[in-house]
N, C-alpha and C positions, 0 to 999 in steps of 0.2 A: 468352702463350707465344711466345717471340721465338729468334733468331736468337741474341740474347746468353746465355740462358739453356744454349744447345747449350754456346756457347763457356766460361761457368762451369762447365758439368759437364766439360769435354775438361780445363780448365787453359789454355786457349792457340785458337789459331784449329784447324779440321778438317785431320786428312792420312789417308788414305788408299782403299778403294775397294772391291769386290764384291768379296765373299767365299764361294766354293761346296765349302767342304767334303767335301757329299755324293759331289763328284765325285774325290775322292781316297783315301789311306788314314792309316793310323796315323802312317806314315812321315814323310808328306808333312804332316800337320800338326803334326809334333813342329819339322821346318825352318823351316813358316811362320811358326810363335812366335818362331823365334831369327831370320828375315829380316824380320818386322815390328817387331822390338827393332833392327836394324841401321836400317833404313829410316824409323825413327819413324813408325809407322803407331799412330794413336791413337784411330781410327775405320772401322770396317769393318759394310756393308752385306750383310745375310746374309735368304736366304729369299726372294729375290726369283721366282725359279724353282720353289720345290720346291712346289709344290701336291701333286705325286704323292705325293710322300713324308710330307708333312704328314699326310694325310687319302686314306690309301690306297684305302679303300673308302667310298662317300660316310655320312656322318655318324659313323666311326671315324676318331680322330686318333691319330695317333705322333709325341708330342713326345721319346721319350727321347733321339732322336739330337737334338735342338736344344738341349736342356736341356745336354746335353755340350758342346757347343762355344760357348754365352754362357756357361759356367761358364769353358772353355779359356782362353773369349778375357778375360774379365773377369780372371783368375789373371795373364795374362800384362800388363794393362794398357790392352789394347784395350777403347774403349767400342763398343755397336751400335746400329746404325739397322737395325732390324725392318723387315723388310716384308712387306704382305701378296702370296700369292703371285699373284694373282687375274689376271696378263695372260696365263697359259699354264692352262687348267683342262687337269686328268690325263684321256687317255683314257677313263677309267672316265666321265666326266660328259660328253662329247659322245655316248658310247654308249644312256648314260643319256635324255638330253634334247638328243635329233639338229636338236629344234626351237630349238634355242641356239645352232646354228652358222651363221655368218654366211651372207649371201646378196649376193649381188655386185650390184650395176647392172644386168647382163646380166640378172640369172636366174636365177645357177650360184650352187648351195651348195655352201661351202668344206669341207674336209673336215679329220678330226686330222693333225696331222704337223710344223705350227710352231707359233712362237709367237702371241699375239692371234686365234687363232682361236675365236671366241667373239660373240655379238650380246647388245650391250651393254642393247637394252630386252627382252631375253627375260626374264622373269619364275623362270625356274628359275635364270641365272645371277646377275641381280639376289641371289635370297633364299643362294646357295652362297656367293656375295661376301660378302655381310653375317656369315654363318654362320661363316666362317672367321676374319674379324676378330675379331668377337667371340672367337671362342674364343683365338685367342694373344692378345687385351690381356687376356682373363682371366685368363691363365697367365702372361702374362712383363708385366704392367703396370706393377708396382714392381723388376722383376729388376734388381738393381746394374748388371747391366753397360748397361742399355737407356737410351739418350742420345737418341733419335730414333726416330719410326714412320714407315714409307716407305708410304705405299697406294699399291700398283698399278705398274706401270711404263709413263709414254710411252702415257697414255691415246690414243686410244682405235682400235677398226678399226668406221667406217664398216658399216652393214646396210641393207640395202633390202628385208628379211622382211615379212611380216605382223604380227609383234609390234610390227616398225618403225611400218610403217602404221597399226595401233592408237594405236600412241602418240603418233605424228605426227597424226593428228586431233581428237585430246584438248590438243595444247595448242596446236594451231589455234584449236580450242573456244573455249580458255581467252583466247586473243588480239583473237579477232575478234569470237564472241562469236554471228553469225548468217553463215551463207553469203551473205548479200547484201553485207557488210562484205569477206566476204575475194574477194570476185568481184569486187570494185568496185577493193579495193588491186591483186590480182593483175595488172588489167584482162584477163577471160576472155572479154569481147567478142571481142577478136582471136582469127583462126584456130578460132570456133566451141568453146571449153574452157568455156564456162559450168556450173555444177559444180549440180546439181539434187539433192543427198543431201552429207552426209559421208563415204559408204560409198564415191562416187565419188571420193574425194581419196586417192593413191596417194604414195606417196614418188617423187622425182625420177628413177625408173628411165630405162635405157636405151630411147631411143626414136627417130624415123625422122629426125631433122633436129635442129634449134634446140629446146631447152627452154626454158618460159614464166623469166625471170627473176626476179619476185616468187615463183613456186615454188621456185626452187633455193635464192635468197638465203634465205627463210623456212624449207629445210630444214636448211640450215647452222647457222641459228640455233636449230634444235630440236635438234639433233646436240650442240651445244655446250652444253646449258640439258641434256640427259641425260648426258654428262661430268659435268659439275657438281656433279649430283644422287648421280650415280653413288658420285664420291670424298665427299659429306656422306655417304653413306648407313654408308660403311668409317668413314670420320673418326667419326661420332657412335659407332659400335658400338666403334672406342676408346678415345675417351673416356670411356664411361662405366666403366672398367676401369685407365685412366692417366692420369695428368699431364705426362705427357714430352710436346713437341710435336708433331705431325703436317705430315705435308708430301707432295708427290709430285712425281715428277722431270716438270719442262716440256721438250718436245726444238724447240729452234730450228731454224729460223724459221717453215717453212710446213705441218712435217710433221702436225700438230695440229688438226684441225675442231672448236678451242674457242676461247672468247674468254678470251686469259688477262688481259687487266684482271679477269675476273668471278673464274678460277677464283686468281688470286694474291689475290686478296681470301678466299679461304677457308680456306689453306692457313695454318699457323705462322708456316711459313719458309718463302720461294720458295724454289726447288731447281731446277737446271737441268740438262741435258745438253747438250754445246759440243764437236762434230767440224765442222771446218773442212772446206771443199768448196773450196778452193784451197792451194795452196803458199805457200810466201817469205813479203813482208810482208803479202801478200792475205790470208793467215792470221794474220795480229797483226791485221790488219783489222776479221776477222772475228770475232776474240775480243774483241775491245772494241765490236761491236755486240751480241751475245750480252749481253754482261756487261751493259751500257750500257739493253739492254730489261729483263733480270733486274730490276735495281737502281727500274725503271722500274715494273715488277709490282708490285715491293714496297714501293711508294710511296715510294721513298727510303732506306727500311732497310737493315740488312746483308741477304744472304742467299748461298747457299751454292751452290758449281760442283760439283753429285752426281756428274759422269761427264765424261771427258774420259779420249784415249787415248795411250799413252805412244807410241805410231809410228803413229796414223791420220788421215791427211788423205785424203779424199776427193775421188776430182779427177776428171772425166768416165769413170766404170766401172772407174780404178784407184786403189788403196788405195797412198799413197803412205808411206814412213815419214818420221818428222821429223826436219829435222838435229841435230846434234851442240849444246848446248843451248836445244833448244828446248819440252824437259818442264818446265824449269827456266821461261822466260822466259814460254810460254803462261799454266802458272800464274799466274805472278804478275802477269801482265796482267788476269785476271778477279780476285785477289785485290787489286789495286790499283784496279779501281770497283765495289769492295764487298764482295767473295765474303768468306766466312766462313771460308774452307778451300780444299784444291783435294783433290776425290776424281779415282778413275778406276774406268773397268771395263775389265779387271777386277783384282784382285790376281794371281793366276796363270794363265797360260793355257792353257786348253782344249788337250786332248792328245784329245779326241774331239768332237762334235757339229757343230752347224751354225755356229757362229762360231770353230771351232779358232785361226782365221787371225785373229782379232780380239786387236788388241793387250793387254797386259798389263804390273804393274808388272813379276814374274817372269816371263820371257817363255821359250818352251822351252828356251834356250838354258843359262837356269839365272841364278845370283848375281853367275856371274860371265861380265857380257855389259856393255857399253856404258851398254841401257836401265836395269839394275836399278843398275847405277853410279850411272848420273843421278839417278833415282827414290831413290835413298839421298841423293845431295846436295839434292834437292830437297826431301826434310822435313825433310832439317836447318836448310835456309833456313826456311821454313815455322814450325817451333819457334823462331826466332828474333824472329819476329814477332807474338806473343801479345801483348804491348799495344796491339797494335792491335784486336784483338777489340771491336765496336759501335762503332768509328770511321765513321762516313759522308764520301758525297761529293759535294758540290753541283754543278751545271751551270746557267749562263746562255745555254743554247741548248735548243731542243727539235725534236724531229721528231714531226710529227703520225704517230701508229699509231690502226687501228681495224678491227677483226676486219670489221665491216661493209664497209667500203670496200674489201677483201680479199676476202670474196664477193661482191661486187659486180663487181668488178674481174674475176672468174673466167665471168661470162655469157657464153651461146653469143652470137656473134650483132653485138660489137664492131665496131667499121669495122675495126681492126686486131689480130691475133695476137700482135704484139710489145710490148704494151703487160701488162709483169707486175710486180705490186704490190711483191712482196718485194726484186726486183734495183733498184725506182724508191727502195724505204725504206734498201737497202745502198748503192747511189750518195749518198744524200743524208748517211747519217752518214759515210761514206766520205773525204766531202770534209770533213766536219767535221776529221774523226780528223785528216787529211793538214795539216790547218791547225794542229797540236797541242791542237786545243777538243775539252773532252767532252762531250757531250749526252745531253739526258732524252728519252725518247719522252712524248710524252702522248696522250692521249686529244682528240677536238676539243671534247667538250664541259667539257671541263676549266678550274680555272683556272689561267692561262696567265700571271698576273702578273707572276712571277717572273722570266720569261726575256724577254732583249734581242728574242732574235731565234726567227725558229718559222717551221721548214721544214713546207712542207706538197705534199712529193712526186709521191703518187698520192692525191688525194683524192676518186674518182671521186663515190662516195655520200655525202653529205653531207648531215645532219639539220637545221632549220630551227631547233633550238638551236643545234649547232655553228654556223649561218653566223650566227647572231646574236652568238654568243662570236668567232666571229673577227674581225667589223668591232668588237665591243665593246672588246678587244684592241688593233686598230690603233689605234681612238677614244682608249684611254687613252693610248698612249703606242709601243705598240710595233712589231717592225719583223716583215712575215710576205714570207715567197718563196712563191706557190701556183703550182704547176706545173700543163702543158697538160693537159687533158680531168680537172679536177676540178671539183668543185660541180656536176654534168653533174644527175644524178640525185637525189629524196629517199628517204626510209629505206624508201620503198616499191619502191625502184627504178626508181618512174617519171620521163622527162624532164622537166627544168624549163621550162619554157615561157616566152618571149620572152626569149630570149637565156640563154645561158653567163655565168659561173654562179649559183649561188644569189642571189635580188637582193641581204639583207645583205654578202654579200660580193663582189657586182659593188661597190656605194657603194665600198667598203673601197677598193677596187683601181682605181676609176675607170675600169673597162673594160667593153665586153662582145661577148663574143664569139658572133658571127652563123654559123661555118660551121667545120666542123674539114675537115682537105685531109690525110688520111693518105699519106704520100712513098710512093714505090715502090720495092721492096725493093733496097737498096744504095742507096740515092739517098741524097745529101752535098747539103746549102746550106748556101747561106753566108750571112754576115749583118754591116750595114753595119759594126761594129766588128773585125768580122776574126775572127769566132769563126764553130763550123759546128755545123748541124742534123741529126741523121736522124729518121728512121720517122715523124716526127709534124709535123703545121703547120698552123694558125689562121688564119681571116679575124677581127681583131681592131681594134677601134673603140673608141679612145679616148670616154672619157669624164669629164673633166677629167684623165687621168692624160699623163703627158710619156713621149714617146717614147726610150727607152735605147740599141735597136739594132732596124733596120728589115729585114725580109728584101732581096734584090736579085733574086733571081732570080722568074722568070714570073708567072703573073695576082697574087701576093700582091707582087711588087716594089713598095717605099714604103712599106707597109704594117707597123705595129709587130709584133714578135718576141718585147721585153724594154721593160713600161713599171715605172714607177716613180710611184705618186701619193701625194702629199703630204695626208693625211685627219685630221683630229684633230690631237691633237698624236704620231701618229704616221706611217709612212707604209708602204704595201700595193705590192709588187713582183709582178708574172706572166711567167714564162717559157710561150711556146706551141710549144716545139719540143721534143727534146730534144738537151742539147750534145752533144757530144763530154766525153769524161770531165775531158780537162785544162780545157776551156773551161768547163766546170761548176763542177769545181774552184776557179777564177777568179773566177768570178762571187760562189761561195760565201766564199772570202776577200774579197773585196771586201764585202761586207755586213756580213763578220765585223769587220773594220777601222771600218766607216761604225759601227756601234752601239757599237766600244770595247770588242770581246773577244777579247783573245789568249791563250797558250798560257800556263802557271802557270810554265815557266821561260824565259822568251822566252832567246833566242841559238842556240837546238839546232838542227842542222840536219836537215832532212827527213829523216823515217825512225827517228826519234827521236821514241821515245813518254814523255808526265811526265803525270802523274797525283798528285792531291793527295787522301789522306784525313783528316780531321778529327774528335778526338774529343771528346766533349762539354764538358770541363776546356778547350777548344783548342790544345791539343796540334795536331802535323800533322805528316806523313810524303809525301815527297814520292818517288814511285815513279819512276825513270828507267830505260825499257828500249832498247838499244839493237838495231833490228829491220837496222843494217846491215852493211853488210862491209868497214868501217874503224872505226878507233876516232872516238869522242867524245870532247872535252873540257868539262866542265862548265864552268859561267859563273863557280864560285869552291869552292874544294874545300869539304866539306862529309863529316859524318860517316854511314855507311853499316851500317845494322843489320846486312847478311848478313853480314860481314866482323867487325865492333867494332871497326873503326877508318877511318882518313882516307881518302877518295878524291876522286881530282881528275881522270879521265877512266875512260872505259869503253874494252874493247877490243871489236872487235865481235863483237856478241853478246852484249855485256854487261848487266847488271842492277847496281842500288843500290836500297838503300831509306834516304832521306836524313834525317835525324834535322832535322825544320822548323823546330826550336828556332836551326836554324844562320843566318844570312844569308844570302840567293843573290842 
């Protein structure tokens, strides 16, 4: 059950996005019919919300108003992605079972009133989730219009209960096996925490100082391993009642305490959700790391952009709207590294609740407004582009990702505060993007064959497989960048001992590193090639590797920055500082050059995104987005699906999708 199987029941790739009925009347869904026929909307996500209304009283269900409107929508041509409602349970069931409502860090138990209020190992919401599933794949399992099941939304909200702690000692149990194993990993020597029962082992709650960090890292991982569990437990009680695929929306980058290599391995279809948290091109940016991870969960497959909003960028506490076409060009920048479709939340919007203000295709203002303008042209392009449905798209680059090294990376107790996993994994695709290269994230323990070259950012934890796969890696052939304070720690989170980092991966890099020297806040160095450092900097001791660029300034002055060693027949590069963005930048085109990968339409000028997808016959579509404010001229005109005919530059702003059959 795939990604392609969506696109043969739609006819064509996914357009459109949340769909809430209940919040409307007669009137207002007789319009929606004829503004989802103007808008091409061929796909609409219904139920994500309505627990209450579902199952008003618990174990009574009220389907007749559902049954109406996948009849509506099915009549008028829309297909549905179902879902179940389970991340808002209706007041009646926290009433019910006040033991289900989350409990904070602190202490303080949350009470009804938004949405995710709920503790996700409490045994009453567990068996309500499972119960409800069930009952709509029963009922709507083979319903015509049903193309997709959604479980859950944007798992999950974090608990620090008792049901928590129950359960968090049980797969402690299950890991370690005896309290003397998990005392030994933990290391509860220190500070007197040696743990003499299982009844004494609590969840990470809030406490007087520093938290043990083998505690925290292993609660992250039991949080993520009950996600998991959570969405099999909905997914199988579907299953047993449908065939249509199952999925559940992932929210990028760090809002999520799962590991989604595990959980996109369970899903149908990845599904994502993609609001930008900058403006300008920092938001094309942004949408092709999203995409770029998505594509990456899905081990390469298509898969599908759930949610994305027609005016929201997020930008330090303001919600900005987005220019003049940029619904148009977002899209198809996640539809051009893979996406199947481009949804949004929501279809119309909110005239009452807690997200009134939350963008929309129908935006208050009605049909006729700017957004629902764009949002019309934009599934028209969309419609245009159905044979590209299970076209894929390769990358000879990779950036190391690893949910571990991400709670690792989050312990109290670091030399420094400014060292944050997600902004080190966005700088590095960053500079990819900016070079015109697309990249794969991978896993460290993965194989990495394929790719020239393999950033490895913030690798703070690092497994004694991974650093075996990483020198195995350089050994065969290939070329890796490891940045400062990685390989520090193993999977237990404790120091590696005689020297930074991991020994396979010291061989690899022909270094090791004796002392880290964190800068003082606002502090610049600089560095013997003319580039500059902050926050971070190493006492670093070559070990057959050659010195690239040497710090200048105080007790590290001479001393290597940037080496490069020649190992196998590959060769292992360490930065121990951090650049500056454009000097990073630099570095990373430089490497990209040295291994022989550039951009799929070389001559574009910066700011100019190409993107190539390929379908299985070898066909290929070559996506050209223009994120600036003058026109482009392409390298040799070439024909353009949005259009059906010739084009030979972009204006800015502009989009193509290039028929590959052409020459460039």
């Amino acid at each position: 059950m795939t990604a392609r199987r969506l696109t043969d029941r739609l006819g064509g790739l996914a357009f459109g996005g949340d769909h809430n009925p209940e919040q409307w009347d007669e009137q207002v869904w007789e319009e929606d019919d004829e503004l989802m026929r103007v808008a091409g909307v061929n796909l609409a996500t219904v139920g994500v919300f309505s627990w209450a209304l579902l199952e008003p009283e618990e174990g009574r269900y009220d389907f007749g108003w559902l049954d109406a409107h996948l009849d509506r929508l099915h009549a008028n041509g829309v297909a549905v992605d179902l879902a179940t409602p389970t991340a808002s349970p209706p007041p009646w069931f926290t009433l019910a079972h006040p033991d289900a409502l989350p409990v904070t860090a602190e202490g303080a138990r949350l009470v009804h009133g938004s949405r995710d209020t709920y503790c996700l190992t409490a045994p009453a919401y567990r068996a309500a989730a499972r119960r409800i599933a069930a009952a709509l794949a029963e009922r709507y399992g083979d319903h015509p219009a049903l193309a997709l099941w959604h479980v859950h939304n944007e798992y999950a909200t974090l608990c620090y209960c008792e049901h928590t702690a129950a359960a968090f000692r049980m797969w402690l149990r299950d890991r370690y096996g005896t309290l003397d194993a998990l005392n030994e990993s933990w290391g509860t020597a220190f500070w007197s925490q040696r743990y003499g029962s299982w009844e004494q082992v609590l969840p990470p709650r809030a406490t007087q100082w520093h938290r043990n960090p083998g505690h925290t890292l292993d609660f992250s991982r039991f949080f993520s391993d009950e996600v998991v569990a959570a969405y099999r437990e909905q997914r199988d009680a579907i299953r047993a009642h449908s065939d249509r695929p199952v999925t559940t929306n992932l929210m990028m980058p760090g809002y999520q305490n799962v590991d989604l290599w595990k959980l996109g391995r369970e899903v149908d279809v990845v599904a994502i959700d993609h609001y930008p948290d900058r403006p300008g091109r920092s938001a094309a940016a942004d949408a092709a790391f999203a995409a770029d991870r998505a594509r990456s969960f899905a081990g390469g497959r298509p898969w599908l952009l759930m949610e994305q909003g027609t005016s929201t960028v997020y930008d330090r506490g303001r919600t900005l709207a987005k220019e003049p076409g940029e619904i148009l060009r977002h899209s198809l920048a996640h539809i051009a590294r893979g996406s199947e479709g481009a949804l949004f939340f929501q279809w119309r919007q909110s005239k009452a609740g807690a997200e009134q203000w939350h963008s929309a295709m129908v935006p208050h203002a009605g049909p006729d407004s700017r957004v629902f303008r764009e949002v019309a042209a934009t599934g028209a392009a969309v419609a245009r582009l159905a044979a590209l449905a299970g076209s894929v798209v390769t990358a000879e680059v990779a950036v190391l990702h690893d949910s571990d090294a991400w709670w690792g990376l989050s312990s109290d107790g670091l030399p420094s505060s400014e060292l944050d996993y997600h902004s080190a994994l966005r700088n590095a695709h960053r500079a990819v993007w900016d070079a015109g290269v697309v990249a794969d994230f991978a896993h460290p323990e993965a194989d990495l064959g394929r790719y020239r070259l393999v950033l490895a950012p913030a690798l703070y934890l690092l497994s004694d497989a991974g650093a075996e796969n990483l020198r195995r890696y350089v050994a065969d052939g290939g070329t890796v960048l490891v940045q400062h304070f990685s390989g520090v720690v193993d999977d237990r989170a404790q120091a590696r001992l005689g020297g930074y980092p991991a020994a396979p991966l010291r061989e690899a890099l022909g270094i090791r590193v004796e002392e880290y020297r964190p800068l003082r806040h606002g502090e610049r160095i600089t560095l013997s090639d003319g580039s500059h450092g902050t926050v971070w900097s190493e006492s670093v001791r070559p070990q057959g590797a050659e010195t690239v660029a040497a710090y200048t300034d105080g007790m590290l002055a001479g001393s290597p920055a940037i080496t490069r060693h020649d190992f196998g027949a590959g060769h292992g590069w360490y930065l121990s500082t951090r650049l500056d963005d454009a000097d990073y930048t630099a570095l990373v085109a430089r490497l990209l050059d040295t291994v022989g990968v550039g951009p799929v339409l070389p001559g574009l000028p910066p700011g100019t995104e190409a993107v190539t997808r390929v379908a299985a016959d070898g066909r290929r579509w070559h996506f050209v987005l223009n994120h600036r404010t003058e026109p482009v001229q392409l390298p040799t005109p070439a024909h353009d699906l949005l259009t059906d005919g010739p084009v030979a530059g972009l204006p800015p702003g502009g989009c193509a999708v290039l028929n590959g059959g052409t020459s460039l």
